[in-house]
C-alpha positions as CSV (number, residue, x, y, z in Angstrom):
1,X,120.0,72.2,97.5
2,X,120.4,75.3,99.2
3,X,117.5,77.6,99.5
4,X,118.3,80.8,98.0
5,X,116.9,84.3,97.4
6,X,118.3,84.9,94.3
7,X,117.3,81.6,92.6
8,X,114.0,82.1,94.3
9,X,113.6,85.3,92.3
10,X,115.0,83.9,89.0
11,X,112.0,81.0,89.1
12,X,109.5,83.4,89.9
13,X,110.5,85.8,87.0
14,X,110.6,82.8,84.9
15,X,107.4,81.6,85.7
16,X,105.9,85.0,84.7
17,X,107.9,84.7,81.4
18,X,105.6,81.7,80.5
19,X,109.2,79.0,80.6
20,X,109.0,75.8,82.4
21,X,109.7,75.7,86.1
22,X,109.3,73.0,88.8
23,X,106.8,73.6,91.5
24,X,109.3,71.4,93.7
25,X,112.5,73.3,93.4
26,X,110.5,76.7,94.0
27,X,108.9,75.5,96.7
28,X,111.9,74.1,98.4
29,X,113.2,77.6,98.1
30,X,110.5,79.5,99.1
31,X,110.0,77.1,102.2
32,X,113.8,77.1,103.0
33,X,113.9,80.5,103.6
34,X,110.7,81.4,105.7
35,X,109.9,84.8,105.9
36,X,112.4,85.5,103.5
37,X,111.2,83.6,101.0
38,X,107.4,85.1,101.2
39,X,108.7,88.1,101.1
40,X,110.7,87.5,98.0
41,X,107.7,86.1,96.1
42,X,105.2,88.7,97.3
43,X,107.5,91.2,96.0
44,X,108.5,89.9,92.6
45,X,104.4,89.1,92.0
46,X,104.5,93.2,93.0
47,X,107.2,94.5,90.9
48,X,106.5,92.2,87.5
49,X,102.4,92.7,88.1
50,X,102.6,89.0,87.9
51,X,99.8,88.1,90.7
52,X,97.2,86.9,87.9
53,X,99.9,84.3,86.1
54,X,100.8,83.2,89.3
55,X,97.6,82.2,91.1
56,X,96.5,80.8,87.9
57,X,99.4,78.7,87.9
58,X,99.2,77.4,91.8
59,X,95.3,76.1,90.4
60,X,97.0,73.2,88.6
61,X,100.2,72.9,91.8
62,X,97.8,72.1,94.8
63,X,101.4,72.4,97.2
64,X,102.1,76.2,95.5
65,X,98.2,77.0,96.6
66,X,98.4,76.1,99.7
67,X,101.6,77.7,100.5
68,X,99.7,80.8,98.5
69,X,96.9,80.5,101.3
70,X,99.5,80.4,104.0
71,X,100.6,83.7,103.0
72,X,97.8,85.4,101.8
73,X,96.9,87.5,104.4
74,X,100.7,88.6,104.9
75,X,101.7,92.4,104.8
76,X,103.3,94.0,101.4
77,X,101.0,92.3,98.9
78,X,99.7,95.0,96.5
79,X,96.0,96.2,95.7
80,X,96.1,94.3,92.5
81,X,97.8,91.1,94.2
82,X,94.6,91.4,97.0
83,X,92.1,91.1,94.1
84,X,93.4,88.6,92.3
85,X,93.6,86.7,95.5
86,X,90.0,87.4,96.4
87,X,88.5,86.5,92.9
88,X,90.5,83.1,93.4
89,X,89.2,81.9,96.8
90,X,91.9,83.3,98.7
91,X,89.8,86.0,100.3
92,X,92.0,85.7,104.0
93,X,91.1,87.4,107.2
94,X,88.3,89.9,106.5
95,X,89.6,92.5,110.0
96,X,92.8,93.2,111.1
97,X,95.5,91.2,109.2
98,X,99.4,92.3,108.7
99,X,98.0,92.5,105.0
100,X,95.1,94.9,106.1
101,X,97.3,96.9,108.5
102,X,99.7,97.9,105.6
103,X,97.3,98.3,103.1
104,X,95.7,100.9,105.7
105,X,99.4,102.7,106.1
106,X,99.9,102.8,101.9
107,X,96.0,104.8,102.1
108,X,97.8,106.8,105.1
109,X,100.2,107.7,103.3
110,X,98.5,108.8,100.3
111,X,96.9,111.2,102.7
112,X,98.9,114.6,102.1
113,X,97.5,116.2,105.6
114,X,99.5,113.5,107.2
115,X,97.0,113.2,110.3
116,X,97.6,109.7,110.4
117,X,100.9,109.0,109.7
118,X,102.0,109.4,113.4
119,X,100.2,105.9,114.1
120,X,101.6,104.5,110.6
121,X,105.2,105.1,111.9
122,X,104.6,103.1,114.8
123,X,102.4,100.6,113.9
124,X,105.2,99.9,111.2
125,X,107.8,100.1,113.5
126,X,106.3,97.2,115.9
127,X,107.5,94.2,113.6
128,X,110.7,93.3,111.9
129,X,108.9,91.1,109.0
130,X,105.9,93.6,108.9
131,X,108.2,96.7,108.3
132,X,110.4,95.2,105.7
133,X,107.4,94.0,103.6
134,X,105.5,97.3,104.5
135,X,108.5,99.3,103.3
136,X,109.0,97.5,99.5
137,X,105.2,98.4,99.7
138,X,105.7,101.7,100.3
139,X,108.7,102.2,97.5
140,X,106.7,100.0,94.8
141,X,104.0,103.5,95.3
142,X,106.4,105.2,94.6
143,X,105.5,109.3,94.9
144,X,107.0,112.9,97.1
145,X,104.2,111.3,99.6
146,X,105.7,108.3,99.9
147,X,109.2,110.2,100.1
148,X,107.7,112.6,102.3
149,X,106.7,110.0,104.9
150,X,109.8,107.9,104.4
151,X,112.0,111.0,105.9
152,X,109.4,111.3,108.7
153,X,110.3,107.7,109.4
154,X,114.1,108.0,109.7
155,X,113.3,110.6,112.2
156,X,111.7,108.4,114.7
157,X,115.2,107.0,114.9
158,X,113.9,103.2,114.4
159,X,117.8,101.4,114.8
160,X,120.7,101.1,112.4
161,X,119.3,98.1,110.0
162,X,116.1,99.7,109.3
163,X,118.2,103.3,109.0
164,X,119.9,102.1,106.5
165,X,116.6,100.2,105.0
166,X,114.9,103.0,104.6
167,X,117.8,105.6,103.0
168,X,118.3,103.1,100.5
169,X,114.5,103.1,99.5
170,X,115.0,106.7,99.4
171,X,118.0,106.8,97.5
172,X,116.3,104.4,94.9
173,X,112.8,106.9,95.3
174,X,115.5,110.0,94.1
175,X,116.9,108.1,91.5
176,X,113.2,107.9,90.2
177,X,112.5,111.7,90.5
178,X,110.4,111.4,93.7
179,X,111.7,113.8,96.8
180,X,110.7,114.7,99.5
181,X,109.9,118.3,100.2
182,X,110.3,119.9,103.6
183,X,108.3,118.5,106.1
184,X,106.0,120.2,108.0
185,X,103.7,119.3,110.4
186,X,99.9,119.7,110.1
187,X,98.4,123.0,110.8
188,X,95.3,122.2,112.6
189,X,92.3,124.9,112.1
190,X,88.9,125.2,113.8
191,X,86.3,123.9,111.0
192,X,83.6,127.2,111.1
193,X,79.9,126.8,111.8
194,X,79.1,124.6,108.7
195,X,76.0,125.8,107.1
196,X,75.6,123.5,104.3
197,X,74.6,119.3,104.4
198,X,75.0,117.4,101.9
199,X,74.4,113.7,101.6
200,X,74.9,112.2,98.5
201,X,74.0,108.8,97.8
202,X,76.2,105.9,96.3
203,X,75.5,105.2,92.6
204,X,74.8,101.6,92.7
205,X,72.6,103.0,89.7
206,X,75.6,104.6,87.9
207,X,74.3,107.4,85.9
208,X,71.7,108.5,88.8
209,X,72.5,110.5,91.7
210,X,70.1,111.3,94.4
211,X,70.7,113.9,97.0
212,X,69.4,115.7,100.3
213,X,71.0,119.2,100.9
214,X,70.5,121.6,103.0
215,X,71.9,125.9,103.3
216,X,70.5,128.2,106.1
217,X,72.3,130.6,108.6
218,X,72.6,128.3,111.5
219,X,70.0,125.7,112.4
220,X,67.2,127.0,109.8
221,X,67.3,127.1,106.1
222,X,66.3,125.9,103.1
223,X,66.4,121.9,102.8
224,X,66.1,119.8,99.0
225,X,65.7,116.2,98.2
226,X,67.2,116.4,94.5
227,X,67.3,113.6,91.8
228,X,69.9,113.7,88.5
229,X,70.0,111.5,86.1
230,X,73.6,111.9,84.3
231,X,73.7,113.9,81.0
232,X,70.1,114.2,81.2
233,X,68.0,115.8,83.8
234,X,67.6,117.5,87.2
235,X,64.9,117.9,89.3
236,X,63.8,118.8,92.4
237,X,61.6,116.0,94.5
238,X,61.0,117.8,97.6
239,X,61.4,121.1,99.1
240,X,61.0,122.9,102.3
241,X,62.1,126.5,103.3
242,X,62.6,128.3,106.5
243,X,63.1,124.7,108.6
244,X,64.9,123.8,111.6
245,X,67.6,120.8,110.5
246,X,70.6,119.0,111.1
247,X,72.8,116.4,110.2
248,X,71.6,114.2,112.6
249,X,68.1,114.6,111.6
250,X,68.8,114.6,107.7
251,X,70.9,111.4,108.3
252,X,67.6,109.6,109.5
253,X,65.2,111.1,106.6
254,X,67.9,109.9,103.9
255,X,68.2,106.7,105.9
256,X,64.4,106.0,105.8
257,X,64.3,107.0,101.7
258,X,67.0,104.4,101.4
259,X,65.5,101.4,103.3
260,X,61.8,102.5,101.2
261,X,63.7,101.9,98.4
262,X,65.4,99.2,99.0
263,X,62.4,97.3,100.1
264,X,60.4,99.1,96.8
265,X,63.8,97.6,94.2
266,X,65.8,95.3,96.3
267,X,68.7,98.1,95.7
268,X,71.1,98.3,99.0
269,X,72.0,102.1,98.8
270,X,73.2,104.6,101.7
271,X,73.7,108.0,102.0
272,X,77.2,109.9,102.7
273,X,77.9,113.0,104.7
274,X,80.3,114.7,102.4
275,X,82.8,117.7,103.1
276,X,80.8,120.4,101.3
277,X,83.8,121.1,99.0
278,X,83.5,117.9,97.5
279,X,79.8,117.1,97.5
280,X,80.0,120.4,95.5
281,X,82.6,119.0,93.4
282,X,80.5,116.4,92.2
283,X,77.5,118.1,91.9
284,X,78.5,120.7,90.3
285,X,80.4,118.1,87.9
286,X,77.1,117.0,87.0
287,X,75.5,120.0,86.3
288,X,78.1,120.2,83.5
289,X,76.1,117.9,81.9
290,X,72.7,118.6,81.9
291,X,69.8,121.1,81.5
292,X,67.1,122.3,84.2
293,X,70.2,123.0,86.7
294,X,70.6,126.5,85.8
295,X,68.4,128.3,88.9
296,X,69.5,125.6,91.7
297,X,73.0,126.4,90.8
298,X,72.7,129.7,91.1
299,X,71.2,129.3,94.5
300,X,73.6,127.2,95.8
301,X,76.4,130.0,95.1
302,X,79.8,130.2,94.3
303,X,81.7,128.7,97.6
304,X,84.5,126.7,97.2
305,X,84.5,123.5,94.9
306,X,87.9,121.1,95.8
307,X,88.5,118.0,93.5
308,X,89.2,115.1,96.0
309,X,91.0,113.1,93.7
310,X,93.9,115.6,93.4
311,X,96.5,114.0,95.0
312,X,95.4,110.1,93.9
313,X,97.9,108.6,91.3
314,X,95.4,106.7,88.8
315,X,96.4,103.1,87.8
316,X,97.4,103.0,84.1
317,X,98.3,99.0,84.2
318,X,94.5,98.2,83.6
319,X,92.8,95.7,81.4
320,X,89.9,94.1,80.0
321,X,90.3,91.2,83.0
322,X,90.5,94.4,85.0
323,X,87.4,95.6,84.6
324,X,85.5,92.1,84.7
325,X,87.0,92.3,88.6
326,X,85.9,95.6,88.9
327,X,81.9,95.1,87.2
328,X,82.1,91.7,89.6
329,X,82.3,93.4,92.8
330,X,78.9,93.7,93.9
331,X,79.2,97.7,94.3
332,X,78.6,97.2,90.3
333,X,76.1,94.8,90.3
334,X,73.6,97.0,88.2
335,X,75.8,98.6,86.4
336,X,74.4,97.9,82.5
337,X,74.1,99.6,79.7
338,X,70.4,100.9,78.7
339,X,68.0,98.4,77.3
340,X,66.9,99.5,74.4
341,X,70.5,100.2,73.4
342,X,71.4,96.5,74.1
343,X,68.4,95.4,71.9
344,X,69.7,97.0,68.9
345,X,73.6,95.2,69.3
346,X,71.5,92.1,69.7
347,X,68.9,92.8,66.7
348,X,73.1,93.3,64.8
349,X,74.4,90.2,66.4
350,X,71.2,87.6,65.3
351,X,71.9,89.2,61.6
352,X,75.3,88.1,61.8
353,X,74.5,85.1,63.1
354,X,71.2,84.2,60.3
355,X,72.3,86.0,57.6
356,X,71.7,85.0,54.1
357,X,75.4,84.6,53.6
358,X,76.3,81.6,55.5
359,X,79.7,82.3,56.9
360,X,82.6,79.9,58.4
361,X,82.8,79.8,62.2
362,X,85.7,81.9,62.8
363,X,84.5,84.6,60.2
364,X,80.9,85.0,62.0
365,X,82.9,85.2,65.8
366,X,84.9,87.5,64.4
367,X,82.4,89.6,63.0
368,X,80.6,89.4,66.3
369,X,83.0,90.4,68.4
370,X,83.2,93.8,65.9
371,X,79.8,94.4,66.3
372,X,80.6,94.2,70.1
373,X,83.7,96.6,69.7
374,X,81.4,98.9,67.4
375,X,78.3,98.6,69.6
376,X,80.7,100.4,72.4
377,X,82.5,103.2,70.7
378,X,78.9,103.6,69.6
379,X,77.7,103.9,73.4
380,X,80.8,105.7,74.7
381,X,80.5,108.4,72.5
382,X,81.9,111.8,73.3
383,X,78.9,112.6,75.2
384,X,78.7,110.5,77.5
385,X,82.8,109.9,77.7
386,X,83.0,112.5,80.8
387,X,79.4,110.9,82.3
388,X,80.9,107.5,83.1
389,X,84.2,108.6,84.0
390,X,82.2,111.0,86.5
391,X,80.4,108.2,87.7
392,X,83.4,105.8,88.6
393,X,85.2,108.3,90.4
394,X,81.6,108.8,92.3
395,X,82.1,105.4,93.0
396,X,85.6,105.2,93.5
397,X,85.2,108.2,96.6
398,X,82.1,106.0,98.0
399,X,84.5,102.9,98.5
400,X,88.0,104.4,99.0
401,X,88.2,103.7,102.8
402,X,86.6,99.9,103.0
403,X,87.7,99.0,99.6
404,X,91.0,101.3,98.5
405,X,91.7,98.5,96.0
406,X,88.4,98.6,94.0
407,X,88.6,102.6,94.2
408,X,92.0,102.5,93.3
409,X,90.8,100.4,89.8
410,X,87.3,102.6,89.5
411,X,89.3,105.9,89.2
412,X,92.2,104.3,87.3
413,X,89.3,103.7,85.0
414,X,87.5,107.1,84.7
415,X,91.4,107.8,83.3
416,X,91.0,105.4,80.8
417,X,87.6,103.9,79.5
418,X,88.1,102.2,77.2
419,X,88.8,98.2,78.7
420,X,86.2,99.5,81.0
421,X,84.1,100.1,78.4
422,X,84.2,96.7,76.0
423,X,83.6,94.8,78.8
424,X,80.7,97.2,80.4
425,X,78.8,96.2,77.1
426,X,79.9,92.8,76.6
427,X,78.2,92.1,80.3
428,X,75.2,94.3,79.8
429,X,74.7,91.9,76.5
430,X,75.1,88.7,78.3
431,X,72.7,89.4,80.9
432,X,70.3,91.5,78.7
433,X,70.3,88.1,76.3
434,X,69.0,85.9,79.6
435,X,66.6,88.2,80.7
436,X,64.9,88.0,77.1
437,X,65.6,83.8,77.1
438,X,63.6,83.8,80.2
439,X,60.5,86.3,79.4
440,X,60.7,84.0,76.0
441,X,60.3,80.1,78.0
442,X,57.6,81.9,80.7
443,X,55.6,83.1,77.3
444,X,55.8,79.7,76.1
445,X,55.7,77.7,79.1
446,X,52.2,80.5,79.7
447,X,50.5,79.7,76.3
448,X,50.6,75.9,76.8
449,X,48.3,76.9,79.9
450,X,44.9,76.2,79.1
451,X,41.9,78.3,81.6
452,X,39.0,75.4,82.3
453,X,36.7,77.4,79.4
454,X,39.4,76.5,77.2
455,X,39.8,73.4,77.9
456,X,36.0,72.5,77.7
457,X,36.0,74.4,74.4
458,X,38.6,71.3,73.2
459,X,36.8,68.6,74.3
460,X,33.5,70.0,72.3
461,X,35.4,70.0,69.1
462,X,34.7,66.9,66.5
């Protein structure tokens, strides 16, 4: 049997369709052809979002899993094929991998300023293997960026196979709508004096954002350590006027908070630098809602406000399975709904469960798993709709350059709650339910303690 790309494709595709396939005759394929042949399955598992099926398939095929380790860490696989990798064991070379490098050149790209895409063209250009698998990458993006940077490419003259590799992703990027405008290069400006710092922190709390910022004409001015709680309050911790600062200096005071508080709740949490057009952004998203933000809004003016998310294409192929990768990643690690909320589901869920009707199995999961669908529509009401979509594109900036994947899913999410949101409450009940299990066993395991009056007290009795 002759290894072939075609019949490669075909088993691939048919895997994905749920039909039986031989893990031997893929194999032989996919090992026949090399290079090829990784690239061919890397970008089928791209194109047909098939990543999940397939490494849960390789689980029961131990010679498919190892081949899949082999080529983990090769350039072209997608964001989504990375975590699905990751979440199975497959978690490759942490630094500088093909996979990394063109994972770095898709971020580059997304980058409309194009500062970077000088060193993209020629770290692509470097590799036969690496630029063909960087390339179907770059087309499965698919966006005028993308386009953009493509045309930029041919112009580097790069020989006549990858000329004509590259106009026939472009031709196929047309024939989707996307062109490329113009290019221009970057017009490079003089940033002014800045006279505002901000450093906001990450929200490994989601809905509470803590800040240091500071205004003055040159090196004195007013500084502020600032605390919001999402859709509820503002307030102002600290406060000092008319004082010498910098970045440098704020950096250390907002590094010193963070390692007091990290020792005080065991909470790893740094604080940014942030352009001041999108620290204001975001603060000024907040103050949309909630009270008590009226006067410090008005003192920190009216100067410009940019949305950094402007240019980022969210995800819309995102599921329930999709969020339990996201709320896994240990950025997310607190991220629960409130207690006394999650009391109330489970005060809903023991009814159901010891009610005087006595219902069959399937009936009282089914009603369960209601409540739970109830119990979140209930949480995610209108109010706090725009809170949590604030708070994972917060999160989604924070991690953007050491984990575009995960940021990629977070603001895909603030698009589009709802899988986010089922499974946000189906976690925050599960571990809300073994917090109480354990306070319940160390009450009872503490009443069977007896104190030596007690105990004396027994012995005295007839």
């Amino acid at each position: 049997m002759k290894p072939n790309e075609q019949n490669l494709e075909r088993l691939v595709k048919k895997l994905l369709k749920q039909q039986s396939v031989s893990a031997t005759e893929l194999l032989a394929h996919w090992e026949g052809l090399g290079a090829r042949g990784d690239r061919v399955v890397v970008q089928t598992l791209n194109k047909q979002n098939g990543w999940e099926q397939f490494v849960l398939w390789s689980e029961s095929e131990p010679h498919i899993r190892k081949k899949l380790e082999q080529v983990s860490d090769r350039a072209g696989i997608s964001e989504a094929g990375v975590l699905y990798l990751k979440s199975a064991g497959f978690t490759g070379g942490e630094e500088d991998t093909p996979r990394s490098r063109a994972l770095w050149i898709l971020q580059t790209v997304r980058n409309e300023d194009g500062s970077d895409w000088d060193q993209a063209i020629r770290l692509m250009l470097q590799d036969e293997d690496f630029f063909e698998s960087t390339l179907a990458l770059l087309e499965l993006e698919g966006s005028a960026l993308t386009a953009s940077f493509l045309t930029k490419l041919l112009e580097e003259n790069p020989g006549r196979e990858k000329d004509q590799a590259i106009r026939k992703a472009l031709y196929r990027l047309r024939q989707k709508g996307w062109e490329a405008p113009q290019w221009e290069k970057p017009i490079v400006t003089v940033e002014p004096t800045r006279h505002e710092i901000f450093l906001l922190a990450e929200n490994r709390l989601p809905l509470w954002q803590p800040f240091f910022y500071f205004r003055g004409n040159g090196p004195r001015g007013d500084w502020f350590f600032v605390e919001i709680t999402e859709g509820k309050n503002f307030e102002i911790i600290q406060q000092r006027r008319d004082i010498r600062m910098n970045q440098k200096t704020m950096q250390r005071v907002a590094d010193d908070y963070a390692a007091e508080f990290h020792k005080g709740t065991g909470v790893n949490m740094s604080f940014h630098a942030l352009p001041p057009e999108h620290a204001r952004f975001f603060v000024m998203s907040s103050f949309e809602f909630l009270q008590g933000a009226e006067d410090f809004r008005k003192y920190m003016g009216e100067a410009t406000a940019q949305n950094p998310f402007s240019e980022w294409t969210p995800r819309t192929n995102l599921y329930q399975q999709d969020a339990a990768l996201l709320l896994n990643h240990e950025y997310f690690q607190l991220w629960l709904a409130e207690e006394e909320f999650l009391d109330q589901v489970i005060q809903r869920l023991v009814q159901i469960e010891e009610g005087p009707i006595i219902l069959p199995e399937q009936q009282r999961l089914q009603q369960k798993a209601e409540a739970v669908h109830e119990a979140s529509g209930e949480y995610f009401s209108a109010v706090k709709r725009p809170v949590w979509a604030l708070a994972l594109q917060k999160a989604a900036y924070f991690l953007k350059d050491k984990e575009p994947e995960i940021a990629a899913m977070a603001f895909g999410f603030s698009r589009m709650l709802d899988p986010f949101a089922v499974h946000l409450i189906e976690r925050s009940l599960e571990i809300r339910k073994a917090q109480i299990e354990r306070k319940e066993k160390e009450e009872k395991r503490t009443s069977l303690i007896m104190s030596p009056q007690e105990f004396q007290r027994s012995m005295k009795k007839p």
